[in-house]
N, C-alpha and C positions, 0 to 999 in steps of 0.2 A: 316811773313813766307817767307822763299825764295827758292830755289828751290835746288834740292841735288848737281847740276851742280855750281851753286854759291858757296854754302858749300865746293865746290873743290877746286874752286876758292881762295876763302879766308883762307881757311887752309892750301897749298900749298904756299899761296905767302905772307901771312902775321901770320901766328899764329904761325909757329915753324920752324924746320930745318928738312924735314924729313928723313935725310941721319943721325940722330942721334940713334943708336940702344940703348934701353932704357935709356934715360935722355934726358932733356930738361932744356939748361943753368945749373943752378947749379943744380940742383934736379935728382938726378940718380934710380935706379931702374925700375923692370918691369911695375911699374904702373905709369912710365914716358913715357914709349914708344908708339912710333907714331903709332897709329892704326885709319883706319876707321870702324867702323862698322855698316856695311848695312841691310837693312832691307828687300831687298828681291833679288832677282837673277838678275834683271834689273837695280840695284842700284850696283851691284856686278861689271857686264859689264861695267857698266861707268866707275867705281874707276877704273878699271883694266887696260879700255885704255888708264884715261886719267894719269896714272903713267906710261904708256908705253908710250906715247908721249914728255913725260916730260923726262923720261931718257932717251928716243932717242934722244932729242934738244939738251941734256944737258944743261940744269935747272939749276941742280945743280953740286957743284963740286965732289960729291960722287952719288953714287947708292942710290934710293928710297929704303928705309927698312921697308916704313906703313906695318903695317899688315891690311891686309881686312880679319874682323871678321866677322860673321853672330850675327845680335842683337840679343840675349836673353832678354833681360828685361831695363829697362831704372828705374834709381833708382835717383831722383831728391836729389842733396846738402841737408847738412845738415843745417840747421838756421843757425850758423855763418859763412859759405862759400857764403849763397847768399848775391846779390850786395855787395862784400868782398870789390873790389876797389870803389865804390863811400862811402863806409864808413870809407874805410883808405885810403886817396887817395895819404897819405904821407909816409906810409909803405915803409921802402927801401926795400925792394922785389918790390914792386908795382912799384916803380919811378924807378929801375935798367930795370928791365925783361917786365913787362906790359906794363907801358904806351910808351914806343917806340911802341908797335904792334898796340897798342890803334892809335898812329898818323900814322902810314902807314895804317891801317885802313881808314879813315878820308882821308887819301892823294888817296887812290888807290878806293876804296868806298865807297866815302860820301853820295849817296844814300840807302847805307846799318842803315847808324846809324839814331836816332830820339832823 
């Protein structure tokens, strides 16, 4: 478990682009787009600064576009999306788009993985 500040952390600097409004690399649509969704009003405050801190610095080369959601329901993968990359770990999706993030992962937070 790590904390929601982490979560920020790693999702801002290594999981995606969040200045992309719906898509993510090659994959377009609304259910590609950069969204957090929080889980209570204190979890809300934090996203919200720390994407205003991020666009003040200028982060990125565009505007943050996450949406902050409020969580409704959490609905776990279906059986062949879980551990998707250690069972295809040759997938060209996987070796194009994943495992770059997989190694800045590792480079920026190697006490995150096990």
């Amino acid at each position: 478990m790590v904390s929601f500040g982490t979560l920020l952390k790693v999702f801002f600097s290594v999981a995606h682009d969040p200045t992309q409004l719906n898509f993510q690399g090659p994959d377009h649509g609304t259910q590609y787009r950069s969204a957090i969704f929080y889980a209570d009003e204190g979890q809300l405050r934090v996203a919200e600064d720390y994407v205003r801190v991020l666009d003040k610095a200028g982060v990125f080369r565009g505007k943050i576009v996450t949406q902050l959601t409020p969580l409704q329901a959490f609905y776990p993968a279906e059986d062949y999306h879980q551990d998707y990359l250690r069972r295809n770990p040759n997938q060209p999706y996987i070796v194009i788009w994943d495992l770059p993030k997989i190694a800045a992962l590792e480079k920026e937070y190697p006490q995150l993985l096990r």
